[in-house]
DSSP file (Angstrom, degrees, kcal/mol; ACC not computed):
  #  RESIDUE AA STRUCTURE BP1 BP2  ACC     N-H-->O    O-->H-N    N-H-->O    O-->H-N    TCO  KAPPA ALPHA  PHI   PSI    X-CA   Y-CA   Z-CA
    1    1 A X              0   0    0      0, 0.0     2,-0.2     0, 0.0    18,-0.1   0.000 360.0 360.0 360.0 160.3    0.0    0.0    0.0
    2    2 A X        -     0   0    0     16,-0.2    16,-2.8    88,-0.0     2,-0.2  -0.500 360.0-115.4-119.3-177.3    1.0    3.9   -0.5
    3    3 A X  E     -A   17   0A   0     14,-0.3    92,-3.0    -2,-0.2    93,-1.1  -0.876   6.2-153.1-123.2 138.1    0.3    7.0    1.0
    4    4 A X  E     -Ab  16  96A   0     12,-3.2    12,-2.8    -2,-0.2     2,-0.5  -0.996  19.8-146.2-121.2 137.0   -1.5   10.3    0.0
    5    5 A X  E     +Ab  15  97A   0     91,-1.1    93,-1.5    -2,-0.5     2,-0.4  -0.812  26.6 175.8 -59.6 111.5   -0.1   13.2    2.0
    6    6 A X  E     -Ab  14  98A   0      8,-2.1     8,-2.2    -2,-0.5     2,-0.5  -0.992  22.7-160.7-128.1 145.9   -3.3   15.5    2.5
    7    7 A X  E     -Ab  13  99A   0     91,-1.2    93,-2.2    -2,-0.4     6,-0.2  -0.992  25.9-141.6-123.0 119.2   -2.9   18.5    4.6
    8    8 A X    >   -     0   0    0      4,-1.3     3,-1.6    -2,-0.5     4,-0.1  -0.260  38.5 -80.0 -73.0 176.3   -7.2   19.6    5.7
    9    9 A X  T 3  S+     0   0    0      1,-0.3    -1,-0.1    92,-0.2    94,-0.1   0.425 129.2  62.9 -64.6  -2.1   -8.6   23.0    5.9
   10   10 A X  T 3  S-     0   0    0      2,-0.2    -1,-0.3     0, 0.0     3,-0.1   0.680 116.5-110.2 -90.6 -14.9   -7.1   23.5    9.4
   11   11 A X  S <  S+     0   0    0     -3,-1.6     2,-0.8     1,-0.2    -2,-0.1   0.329  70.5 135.6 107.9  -8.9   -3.6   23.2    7.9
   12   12 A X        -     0   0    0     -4,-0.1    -4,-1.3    -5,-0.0     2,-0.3  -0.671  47.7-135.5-101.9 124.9   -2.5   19.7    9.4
   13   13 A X  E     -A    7   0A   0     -2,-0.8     2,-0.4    -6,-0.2    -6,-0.3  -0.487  19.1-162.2 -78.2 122.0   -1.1   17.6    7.5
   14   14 A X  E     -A    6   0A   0     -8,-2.2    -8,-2.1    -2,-0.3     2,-0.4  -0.982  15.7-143.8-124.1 153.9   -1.9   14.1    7.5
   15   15 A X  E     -A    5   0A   0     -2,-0.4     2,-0.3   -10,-0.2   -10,-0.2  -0.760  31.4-173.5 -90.0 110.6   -0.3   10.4    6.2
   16   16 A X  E     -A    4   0A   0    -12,-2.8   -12,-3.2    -2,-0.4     2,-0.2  -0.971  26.7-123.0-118.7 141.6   -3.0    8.1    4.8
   17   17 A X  E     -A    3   0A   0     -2,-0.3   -14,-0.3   -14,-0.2     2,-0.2  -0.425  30.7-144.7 -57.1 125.5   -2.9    4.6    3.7
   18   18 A X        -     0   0    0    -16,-2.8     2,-0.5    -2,-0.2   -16,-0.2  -0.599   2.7-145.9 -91.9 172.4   -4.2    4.2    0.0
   19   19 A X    >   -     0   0    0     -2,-0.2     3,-1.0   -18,-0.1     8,-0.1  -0.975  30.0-118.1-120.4 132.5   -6.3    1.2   -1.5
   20   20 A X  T 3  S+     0   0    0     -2,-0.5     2,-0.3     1,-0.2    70,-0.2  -0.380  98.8  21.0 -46.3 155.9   -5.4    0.5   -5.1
   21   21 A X  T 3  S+     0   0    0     68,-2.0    -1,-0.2    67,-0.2     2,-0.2   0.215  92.5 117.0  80.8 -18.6   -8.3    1.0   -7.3
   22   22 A X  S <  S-     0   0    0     -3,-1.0    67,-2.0    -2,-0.3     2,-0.3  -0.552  77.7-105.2 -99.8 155.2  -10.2    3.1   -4.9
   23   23 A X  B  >  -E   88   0B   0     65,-0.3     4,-0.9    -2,-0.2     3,-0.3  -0.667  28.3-119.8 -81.3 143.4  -10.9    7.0   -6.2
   24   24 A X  T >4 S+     0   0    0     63,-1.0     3,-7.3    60,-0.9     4,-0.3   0.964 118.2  64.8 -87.7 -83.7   -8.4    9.5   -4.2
   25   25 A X  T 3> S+     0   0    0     59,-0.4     4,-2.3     1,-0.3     5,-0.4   0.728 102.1  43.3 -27.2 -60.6  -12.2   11.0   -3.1
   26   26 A X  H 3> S+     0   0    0     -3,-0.3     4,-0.6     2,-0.2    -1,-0.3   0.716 114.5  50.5 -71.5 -13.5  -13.2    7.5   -1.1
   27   27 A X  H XX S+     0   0    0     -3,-7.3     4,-2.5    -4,-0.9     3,-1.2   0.962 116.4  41.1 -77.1 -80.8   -9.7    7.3    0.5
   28   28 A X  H 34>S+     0   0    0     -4,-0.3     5,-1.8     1,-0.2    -2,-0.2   0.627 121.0  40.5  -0.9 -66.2  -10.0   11.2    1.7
   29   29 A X  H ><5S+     0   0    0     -4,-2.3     3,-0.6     1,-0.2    -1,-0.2   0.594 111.8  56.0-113.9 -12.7  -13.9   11.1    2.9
   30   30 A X  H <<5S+     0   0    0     -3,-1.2    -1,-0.2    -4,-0.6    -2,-0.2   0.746 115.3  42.9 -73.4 -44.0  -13.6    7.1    4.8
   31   31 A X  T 3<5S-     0   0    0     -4,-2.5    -2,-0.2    -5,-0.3    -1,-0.2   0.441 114.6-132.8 -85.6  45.1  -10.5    8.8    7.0
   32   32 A X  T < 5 +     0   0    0     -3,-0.6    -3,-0.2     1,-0.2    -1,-0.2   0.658  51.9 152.8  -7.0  84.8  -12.6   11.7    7.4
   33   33 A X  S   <S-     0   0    0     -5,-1.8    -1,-0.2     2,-0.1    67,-0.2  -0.271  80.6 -71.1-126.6  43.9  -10.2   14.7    6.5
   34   34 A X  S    S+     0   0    0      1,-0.1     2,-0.5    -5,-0.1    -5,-0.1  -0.047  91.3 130.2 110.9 -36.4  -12.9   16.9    5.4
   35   35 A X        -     0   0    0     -7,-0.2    -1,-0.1     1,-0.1    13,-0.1  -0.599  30.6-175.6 -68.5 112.7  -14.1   15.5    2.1
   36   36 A X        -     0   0    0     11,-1.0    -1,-0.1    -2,-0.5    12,-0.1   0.971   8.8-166.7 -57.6 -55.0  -18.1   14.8    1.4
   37   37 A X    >   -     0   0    0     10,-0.7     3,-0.7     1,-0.1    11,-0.1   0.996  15.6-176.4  57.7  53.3  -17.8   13.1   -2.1
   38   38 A X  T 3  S+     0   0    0      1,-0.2    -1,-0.1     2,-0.1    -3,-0.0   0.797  72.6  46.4 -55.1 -28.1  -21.9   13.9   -2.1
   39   39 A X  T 3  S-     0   0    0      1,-0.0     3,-0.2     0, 0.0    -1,-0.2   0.297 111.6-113.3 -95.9   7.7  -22.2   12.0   -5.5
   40   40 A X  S <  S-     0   0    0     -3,-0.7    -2,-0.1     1,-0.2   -14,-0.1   0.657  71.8 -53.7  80.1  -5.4  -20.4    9.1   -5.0
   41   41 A X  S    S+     0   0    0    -16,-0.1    -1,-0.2   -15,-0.0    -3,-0.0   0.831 102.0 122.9 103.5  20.2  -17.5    9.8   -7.5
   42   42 A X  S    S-     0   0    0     -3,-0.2    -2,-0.1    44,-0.0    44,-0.0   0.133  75.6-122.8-112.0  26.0  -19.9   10.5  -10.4
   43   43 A X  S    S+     0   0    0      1,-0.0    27,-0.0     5,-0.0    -3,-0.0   0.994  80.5 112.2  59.5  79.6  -18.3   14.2  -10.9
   44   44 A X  S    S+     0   0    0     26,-0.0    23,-0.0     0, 0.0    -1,-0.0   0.397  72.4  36.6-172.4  45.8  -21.2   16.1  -10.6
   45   45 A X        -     0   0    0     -6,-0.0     4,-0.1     0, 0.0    -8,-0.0   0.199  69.1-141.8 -58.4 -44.8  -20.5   18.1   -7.1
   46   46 A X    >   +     0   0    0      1,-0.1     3,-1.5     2,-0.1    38,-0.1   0.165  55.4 131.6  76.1 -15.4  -17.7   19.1   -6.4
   47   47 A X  T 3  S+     0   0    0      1,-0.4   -11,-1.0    36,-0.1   -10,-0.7   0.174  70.4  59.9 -44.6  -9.8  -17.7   18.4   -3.1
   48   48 A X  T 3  S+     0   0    0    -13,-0.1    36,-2.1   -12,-0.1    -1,-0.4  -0.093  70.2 162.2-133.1  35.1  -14.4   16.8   -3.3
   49   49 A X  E <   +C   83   0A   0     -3,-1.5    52,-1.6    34,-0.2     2,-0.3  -0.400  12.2 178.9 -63.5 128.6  -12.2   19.7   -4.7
   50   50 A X  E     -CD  82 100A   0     32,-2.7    32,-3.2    -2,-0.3     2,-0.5  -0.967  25.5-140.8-123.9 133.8   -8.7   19.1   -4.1
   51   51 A X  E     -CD  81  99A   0     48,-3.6    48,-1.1    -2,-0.3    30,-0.2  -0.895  25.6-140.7-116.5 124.1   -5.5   21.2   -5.1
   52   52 A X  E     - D   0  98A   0     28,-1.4     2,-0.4    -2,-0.5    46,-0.2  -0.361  26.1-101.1 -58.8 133.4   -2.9   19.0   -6.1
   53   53 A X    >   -     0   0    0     44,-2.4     3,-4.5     1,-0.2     4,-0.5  -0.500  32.2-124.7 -93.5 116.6    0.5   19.8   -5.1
   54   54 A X  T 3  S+     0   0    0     -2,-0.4     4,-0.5     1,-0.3    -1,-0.2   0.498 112.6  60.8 -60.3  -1.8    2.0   21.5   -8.5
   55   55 A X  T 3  S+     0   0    0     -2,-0.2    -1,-0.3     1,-0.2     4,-0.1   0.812 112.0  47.8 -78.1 -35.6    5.4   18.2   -8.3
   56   56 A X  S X  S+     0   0    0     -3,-4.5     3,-2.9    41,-0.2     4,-0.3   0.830  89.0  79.3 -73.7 -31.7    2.1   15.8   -8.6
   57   57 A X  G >  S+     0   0    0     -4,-0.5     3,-3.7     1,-0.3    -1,-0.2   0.903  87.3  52.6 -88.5 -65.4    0.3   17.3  -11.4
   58   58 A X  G 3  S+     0   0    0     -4,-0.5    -1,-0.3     1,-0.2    -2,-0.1   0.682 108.1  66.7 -42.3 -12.8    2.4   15.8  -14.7
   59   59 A X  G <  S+     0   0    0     -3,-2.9     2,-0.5    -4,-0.1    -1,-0.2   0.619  87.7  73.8 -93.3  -0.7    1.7   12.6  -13.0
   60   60 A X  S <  S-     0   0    0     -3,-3.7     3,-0.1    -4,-0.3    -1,-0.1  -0.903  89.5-100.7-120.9 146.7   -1.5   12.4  -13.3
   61   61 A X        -     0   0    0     -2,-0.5     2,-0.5     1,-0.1    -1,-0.1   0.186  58.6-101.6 -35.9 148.1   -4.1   11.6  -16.2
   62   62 A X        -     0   0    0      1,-0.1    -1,-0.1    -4,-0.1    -4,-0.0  -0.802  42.6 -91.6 -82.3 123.1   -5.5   15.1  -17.5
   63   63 A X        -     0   0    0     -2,-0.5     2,-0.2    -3,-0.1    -1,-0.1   0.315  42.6-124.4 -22.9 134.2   -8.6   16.1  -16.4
   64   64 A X    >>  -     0   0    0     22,-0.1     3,-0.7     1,-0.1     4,-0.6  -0.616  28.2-102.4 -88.6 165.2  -11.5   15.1  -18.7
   65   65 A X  H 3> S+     0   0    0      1,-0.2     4,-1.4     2,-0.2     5,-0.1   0.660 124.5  50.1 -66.5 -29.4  -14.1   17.6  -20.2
   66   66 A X  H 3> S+     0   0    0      2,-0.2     4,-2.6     3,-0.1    -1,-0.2   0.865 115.4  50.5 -48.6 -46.1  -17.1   16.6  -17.4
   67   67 A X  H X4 S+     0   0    0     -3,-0.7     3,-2.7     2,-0.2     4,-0.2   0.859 110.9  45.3 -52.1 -90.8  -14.1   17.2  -14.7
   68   68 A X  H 3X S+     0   0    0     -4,-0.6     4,-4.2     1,-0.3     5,-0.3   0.446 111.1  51.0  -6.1 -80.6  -13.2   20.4  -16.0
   69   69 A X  H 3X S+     0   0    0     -4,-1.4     4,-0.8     1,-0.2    -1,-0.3   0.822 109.6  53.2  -5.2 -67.9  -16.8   21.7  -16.4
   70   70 A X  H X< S+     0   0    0     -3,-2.7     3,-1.4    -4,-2.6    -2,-0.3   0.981 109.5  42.8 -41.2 -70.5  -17.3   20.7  -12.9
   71   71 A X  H >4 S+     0   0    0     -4,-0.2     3,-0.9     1,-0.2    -2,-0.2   0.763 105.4  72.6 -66.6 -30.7  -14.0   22.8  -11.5
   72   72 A X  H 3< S+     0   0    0     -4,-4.2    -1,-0.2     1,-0.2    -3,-0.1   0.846  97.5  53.2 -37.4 -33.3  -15.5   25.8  -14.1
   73   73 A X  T << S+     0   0    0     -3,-1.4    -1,-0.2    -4,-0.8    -2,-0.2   0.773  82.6  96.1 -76.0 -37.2  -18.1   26.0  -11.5
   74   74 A X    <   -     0   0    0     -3,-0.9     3,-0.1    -4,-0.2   -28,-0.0  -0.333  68.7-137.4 -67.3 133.0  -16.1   26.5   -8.1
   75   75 A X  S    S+     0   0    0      1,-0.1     2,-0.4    -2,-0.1    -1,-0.1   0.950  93.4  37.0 -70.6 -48.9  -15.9   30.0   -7.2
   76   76 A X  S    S+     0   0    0     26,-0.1     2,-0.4    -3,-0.0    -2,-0.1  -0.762  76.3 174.0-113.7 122.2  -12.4   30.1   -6.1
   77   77 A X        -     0   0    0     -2,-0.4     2,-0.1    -3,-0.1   -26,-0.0  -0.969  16.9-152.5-150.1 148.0  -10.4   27.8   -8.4
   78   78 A X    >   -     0   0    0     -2,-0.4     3,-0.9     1,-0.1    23,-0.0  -0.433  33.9 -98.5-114.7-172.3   -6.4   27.5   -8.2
   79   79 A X  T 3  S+     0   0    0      1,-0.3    -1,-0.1    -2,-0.1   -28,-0.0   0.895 121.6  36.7 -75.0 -27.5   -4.0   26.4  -11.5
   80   80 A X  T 3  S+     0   0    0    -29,-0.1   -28,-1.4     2,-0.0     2,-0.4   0.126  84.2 138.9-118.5  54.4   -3.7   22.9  -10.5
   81   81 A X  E <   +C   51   0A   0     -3,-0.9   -30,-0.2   -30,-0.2     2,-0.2  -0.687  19.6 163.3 -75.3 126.3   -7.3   22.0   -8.9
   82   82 A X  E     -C   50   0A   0    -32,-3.2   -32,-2.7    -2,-0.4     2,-0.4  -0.672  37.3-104.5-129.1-174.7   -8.9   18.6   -9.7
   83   83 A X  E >   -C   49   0A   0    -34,-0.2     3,-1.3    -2,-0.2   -34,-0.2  -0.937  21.3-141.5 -94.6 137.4  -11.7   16.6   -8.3
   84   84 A X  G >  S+     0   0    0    -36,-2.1     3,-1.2    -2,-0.4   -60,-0.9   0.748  96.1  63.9 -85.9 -12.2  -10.9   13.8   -6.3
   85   85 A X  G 3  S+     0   0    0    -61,-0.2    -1,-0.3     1,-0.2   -59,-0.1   0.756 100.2  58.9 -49.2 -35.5  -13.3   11.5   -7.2
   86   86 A X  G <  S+     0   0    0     -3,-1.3     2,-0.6   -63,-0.1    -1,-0.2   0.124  88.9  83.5 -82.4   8.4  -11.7   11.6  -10.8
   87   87 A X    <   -     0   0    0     -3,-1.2   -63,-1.0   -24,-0.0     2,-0.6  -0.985  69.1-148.5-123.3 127.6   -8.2   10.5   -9.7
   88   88 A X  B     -E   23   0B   0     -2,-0.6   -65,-0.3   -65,-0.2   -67,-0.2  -0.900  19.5-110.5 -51.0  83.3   -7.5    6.6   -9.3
   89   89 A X        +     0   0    0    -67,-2.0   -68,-2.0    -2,-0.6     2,-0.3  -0.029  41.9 161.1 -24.7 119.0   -5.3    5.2   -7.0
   90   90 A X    >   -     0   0    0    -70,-0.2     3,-1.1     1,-0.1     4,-0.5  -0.845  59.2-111.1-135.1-165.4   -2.1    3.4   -7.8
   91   91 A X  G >  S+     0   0    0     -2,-0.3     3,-1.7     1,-0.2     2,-0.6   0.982 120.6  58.0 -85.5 -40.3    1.1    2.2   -6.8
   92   92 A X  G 3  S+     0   0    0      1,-0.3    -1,-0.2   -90,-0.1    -3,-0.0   0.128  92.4  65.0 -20.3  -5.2    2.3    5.1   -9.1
   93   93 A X  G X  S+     0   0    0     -3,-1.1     3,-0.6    -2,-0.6    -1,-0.3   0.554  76.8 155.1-137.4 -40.9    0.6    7.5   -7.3
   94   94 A X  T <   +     0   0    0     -3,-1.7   -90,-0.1    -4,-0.5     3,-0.1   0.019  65.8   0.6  19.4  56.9    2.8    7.0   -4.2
   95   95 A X  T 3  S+     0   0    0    -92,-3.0     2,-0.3     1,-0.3    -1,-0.3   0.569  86.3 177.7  90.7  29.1    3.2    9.9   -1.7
   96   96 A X  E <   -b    4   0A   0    -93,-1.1   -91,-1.1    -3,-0.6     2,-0.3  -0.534  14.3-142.1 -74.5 124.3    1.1   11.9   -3.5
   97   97 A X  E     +b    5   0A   0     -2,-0.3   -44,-2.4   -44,-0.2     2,-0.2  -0.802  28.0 141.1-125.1 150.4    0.4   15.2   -2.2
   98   98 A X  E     -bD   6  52A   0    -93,-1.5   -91,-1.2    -2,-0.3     2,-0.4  -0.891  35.5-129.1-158.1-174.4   -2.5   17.6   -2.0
   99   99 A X  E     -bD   7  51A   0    -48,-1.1   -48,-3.6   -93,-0.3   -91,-0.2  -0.989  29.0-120.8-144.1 105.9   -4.3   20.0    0.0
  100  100 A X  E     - D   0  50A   0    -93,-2.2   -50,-0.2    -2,-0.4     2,-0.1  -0.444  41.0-123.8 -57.3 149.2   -8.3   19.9    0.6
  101  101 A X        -     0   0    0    -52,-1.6     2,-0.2     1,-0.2   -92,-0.2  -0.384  34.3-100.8-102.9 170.5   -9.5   23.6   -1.1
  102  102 A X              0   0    0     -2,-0.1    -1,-0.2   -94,-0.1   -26,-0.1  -0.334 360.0 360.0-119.6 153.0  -11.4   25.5    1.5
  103  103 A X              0   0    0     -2,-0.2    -2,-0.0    -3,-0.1    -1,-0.0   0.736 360.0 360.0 -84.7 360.0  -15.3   25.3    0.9
């Protein structure tokens, strides 16, 4: 198993186990560190805005045009903001760091 680094909206940073396979969003909102993931991962909330830490961002698939749409929508939106529902876990993926966005 890996680790996603997430620092929550208070600023503390925490080390979480990842599951292969599981969306970034279900890792984040089971160790409850702030993320709702109201839709289940079917990119139509937002609810799970993450900004990805700008070292991570070439490592991960490019948003698709639903994603995108979505993050159009967020009032506040930073350069390298995804959803987290839209990111897969993998062993690739490995210490991967991000920051929950502030509601």
């Amino acid at each position: 198993m890996g680790v996603i680094i997430v620092t929550d909206r208070s600023g503390v940073t925490h080390e979480l186990e990842a599951i292969e396979g599981w969306r970034v969003m279900e890792i984040l909102r089971d160790y409850k560190v702030g993320i709702e993931g109201t839709c289940g991962g079917a990119c139509s909330c937002a609810t799970c805005h993450v900004i990805v830490d700008e070292a991570w961002v070439p490592k991960l698939h490019p948003a698709r045009d639903e994603e995108t749409e979505m993050l159009d929508q967020i009032p506040v939106l930073h350069d390298t903001s995804r959803l987290a529902c839209q990111i897969i876990w993998d062993d690739s993926l490995d210490g991967l760091k991000l920051t929950i966005a502030q509601d």
